[in-house]
N, C-alpha and C positions, 0 to 999 in steps of 0.2 A: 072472692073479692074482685070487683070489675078494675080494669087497668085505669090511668091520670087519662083525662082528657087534655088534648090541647088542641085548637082549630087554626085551620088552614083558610082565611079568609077570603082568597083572589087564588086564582088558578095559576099566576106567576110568582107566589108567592113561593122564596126559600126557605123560609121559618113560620114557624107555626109558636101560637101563643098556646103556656100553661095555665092550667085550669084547677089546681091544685097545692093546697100547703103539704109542706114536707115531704119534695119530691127528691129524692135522692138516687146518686148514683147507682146504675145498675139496673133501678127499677122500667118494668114497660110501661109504655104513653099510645096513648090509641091517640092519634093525629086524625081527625076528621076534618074534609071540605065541603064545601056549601052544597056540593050533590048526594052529602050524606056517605062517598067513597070513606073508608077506613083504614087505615094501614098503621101495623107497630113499632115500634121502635123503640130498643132501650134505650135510656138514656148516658151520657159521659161525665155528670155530673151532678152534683146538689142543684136546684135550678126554683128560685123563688115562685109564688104566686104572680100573675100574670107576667113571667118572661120570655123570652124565646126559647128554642131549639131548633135547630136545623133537620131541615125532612130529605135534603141531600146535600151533596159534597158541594161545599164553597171553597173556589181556588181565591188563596192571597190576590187582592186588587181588585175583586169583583163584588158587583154591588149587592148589597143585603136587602130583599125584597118584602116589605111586611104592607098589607093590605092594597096593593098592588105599586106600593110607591117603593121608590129607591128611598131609604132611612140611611144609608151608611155603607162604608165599603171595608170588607173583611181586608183586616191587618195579619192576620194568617190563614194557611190552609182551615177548614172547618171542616169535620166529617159529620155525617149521619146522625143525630141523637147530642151533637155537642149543646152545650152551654153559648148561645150567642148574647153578649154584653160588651161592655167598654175594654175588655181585656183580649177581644179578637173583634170590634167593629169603630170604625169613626167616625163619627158622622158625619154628614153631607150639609142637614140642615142648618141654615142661617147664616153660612161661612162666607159662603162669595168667593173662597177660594180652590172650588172645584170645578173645572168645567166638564163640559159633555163631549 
């Protein structure tokens, strides 16, 4: 059985979107970017159809990078294969109350 796809859109991207129902803790996700590179990663949690995952370490305060835009900044450490959602990200967008 081939591993969850989830793609790496932008080369400064920290997360990568799933590509997959019923992806569950523990299982591997083949993380693919636009030059077709592939690398595994199990995953840290249940992680819905098209959500994130982290493809490396996010420190608390640093910004969450999905299709090369800043989306939100991690409210905690995030490692390798976590679940990124509103329970470790806040969003940036439409606040006016973040600066750069």
């Amino acid at each position: 059985m081939a591993n969850v796809l989830a793609l790496k859109v932008n080369d400064l991207d920290n997360v990568a979107t799933i590509f997959a129902n019923d992806v569950k803790s523990g299982m591997d996700v083949d993380i693919r970017d636009k030059k077709g590179n592939t690398v595994t990663v199990k995953v840290l949690a249940d992680v819905p159809y098209g959500h994130k995952i982290a493809v490396k370490p996010i420190a608390k305060g640093e910004d969450i990078i999905k299709y090369g835009e800043e989306i939100g900044i991690a409210t905690a450490d995030i490692v390798t294969g976590d679940y990124v959602h509103v329970h470790n990200l806040d969003s940036k967008r439409g606040r006016g109350d973040w600066e750069k």
